[in-house]
C-alpha positions as CSV (number, residue, x, y, z in Angstrom):
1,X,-6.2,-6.0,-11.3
2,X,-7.3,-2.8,-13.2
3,X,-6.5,0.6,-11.8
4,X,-8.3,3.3,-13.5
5,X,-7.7,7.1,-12.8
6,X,-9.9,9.6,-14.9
7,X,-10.4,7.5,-17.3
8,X,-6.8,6.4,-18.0
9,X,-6.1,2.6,-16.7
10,X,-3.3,0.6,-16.2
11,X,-3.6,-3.1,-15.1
12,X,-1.7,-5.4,-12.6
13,X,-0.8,-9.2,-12.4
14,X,-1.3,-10.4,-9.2
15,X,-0.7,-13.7,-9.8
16,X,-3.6,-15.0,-7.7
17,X,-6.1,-17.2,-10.0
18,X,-9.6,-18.9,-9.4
19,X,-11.4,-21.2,-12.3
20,X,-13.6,-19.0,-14.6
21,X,-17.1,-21.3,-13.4
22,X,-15.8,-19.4,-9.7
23,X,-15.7,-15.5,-10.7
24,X,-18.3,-13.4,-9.9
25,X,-17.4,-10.1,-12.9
26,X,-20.0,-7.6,-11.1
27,X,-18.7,-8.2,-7.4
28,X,-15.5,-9.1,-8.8
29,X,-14.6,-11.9,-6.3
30,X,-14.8,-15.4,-6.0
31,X,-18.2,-17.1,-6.0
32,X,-19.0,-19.4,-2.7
33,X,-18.4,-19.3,0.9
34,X,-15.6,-21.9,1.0
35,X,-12.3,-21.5,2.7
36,X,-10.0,-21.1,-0.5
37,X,-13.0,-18.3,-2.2
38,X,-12.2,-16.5,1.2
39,X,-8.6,-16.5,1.1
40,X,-8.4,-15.0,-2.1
41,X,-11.4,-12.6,-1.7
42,X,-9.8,-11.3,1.5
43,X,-6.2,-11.0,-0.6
44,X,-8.3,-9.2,-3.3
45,X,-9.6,-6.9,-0.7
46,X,-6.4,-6.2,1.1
47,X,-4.5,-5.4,-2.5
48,X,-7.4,-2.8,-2.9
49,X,-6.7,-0.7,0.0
50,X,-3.4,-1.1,-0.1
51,X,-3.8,0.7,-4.0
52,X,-6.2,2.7,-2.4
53,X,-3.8,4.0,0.2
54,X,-1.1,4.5,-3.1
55,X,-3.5,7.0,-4.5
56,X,-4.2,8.9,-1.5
57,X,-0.3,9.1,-0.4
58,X,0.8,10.0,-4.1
59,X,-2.7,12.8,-3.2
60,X,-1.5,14.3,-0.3
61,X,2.4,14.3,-1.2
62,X,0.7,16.7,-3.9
63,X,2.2,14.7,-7.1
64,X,0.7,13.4,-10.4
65,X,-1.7,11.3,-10.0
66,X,-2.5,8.6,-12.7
67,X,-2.9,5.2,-13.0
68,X,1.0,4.3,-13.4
69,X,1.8,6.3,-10.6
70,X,-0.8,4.6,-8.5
71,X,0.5,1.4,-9.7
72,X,4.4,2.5,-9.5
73,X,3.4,3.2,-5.8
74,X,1.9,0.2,-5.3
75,X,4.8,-1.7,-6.5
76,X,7.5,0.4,-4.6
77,X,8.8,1.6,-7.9
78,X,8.6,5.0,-7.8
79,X,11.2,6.2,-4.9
80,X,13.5,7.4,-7.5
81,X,13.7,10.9,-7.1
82,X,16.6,13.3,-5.9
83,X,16.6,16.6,-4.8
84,X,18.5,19.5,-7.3
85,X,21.6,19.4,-4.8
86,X,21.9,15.3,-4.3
87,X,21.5,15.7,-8.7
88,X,24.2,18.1,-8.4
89,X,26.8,16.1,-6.1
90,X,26.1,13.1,-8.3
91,X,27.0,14.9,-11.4
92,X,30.3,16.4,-9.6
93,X,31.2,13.3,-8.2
94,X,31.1,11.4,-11.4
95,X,32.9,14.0,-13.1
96,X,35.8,14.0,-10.8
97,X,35.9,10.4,-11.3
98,X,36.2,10.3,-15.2
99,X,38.5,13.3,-15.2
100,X,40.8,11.4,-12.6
101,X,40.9,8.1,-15.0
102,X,41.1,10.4,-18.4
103,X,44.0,12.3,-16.7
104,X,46.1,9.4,-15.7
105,X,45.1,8.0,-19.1
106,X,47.1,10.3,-20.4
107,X,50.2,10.7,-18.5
């Protein structure tokens, strides 16, 4: 699937596949009325709000949006932020932990 956001795109495997003879490129579904077109037309529909609703989250949390953000949503792969002050204890923390093993290093 393609996500496009001004003019930038970024594209996503779904792994969901249909014979070329069963593609419709302008409605971009499946061809047909039968049970296994539906399945994966419904899928496809249901991915597309669900990237839909990535855009309009990433929109209202008032953060970049583009196309790999949208996607990086979509996936769950973008939660990996931290505030200044959990940066901070991090930093502190690891630092007390090398200085404790350089220390008794050296004694």
């Amino acid at each position: 699937m393609r996500i496009t956001v001004n003019g930038k795109r970024t594209e996503i495997s779904l792994g969901i596949t249909c014979s070329i003879e069963d593609w419709d490129n302008e409605m971009n579904h499946t061809k047909g009325k039968a049970q296994e077109s539906r399945l994966i037309n419904n899928e496809l529909d249901g991915i597309k709000v669900d990237i839909t609703d990535s855009y309009k989250e990433l929109f209202k949390e008032g953060k970049l949006v583009t196309a790999k953000s949208v996607k990086a949503r979509y996936l769950g792969m973008d939660n990996n932020e931290a505030t200044l002050f959990e940066l901070v204890n991090y930093h502190n923390s690891s630092i007390n932990k090398w200085s404790y093993v350089i220390f008794s290093a050296l004694k």
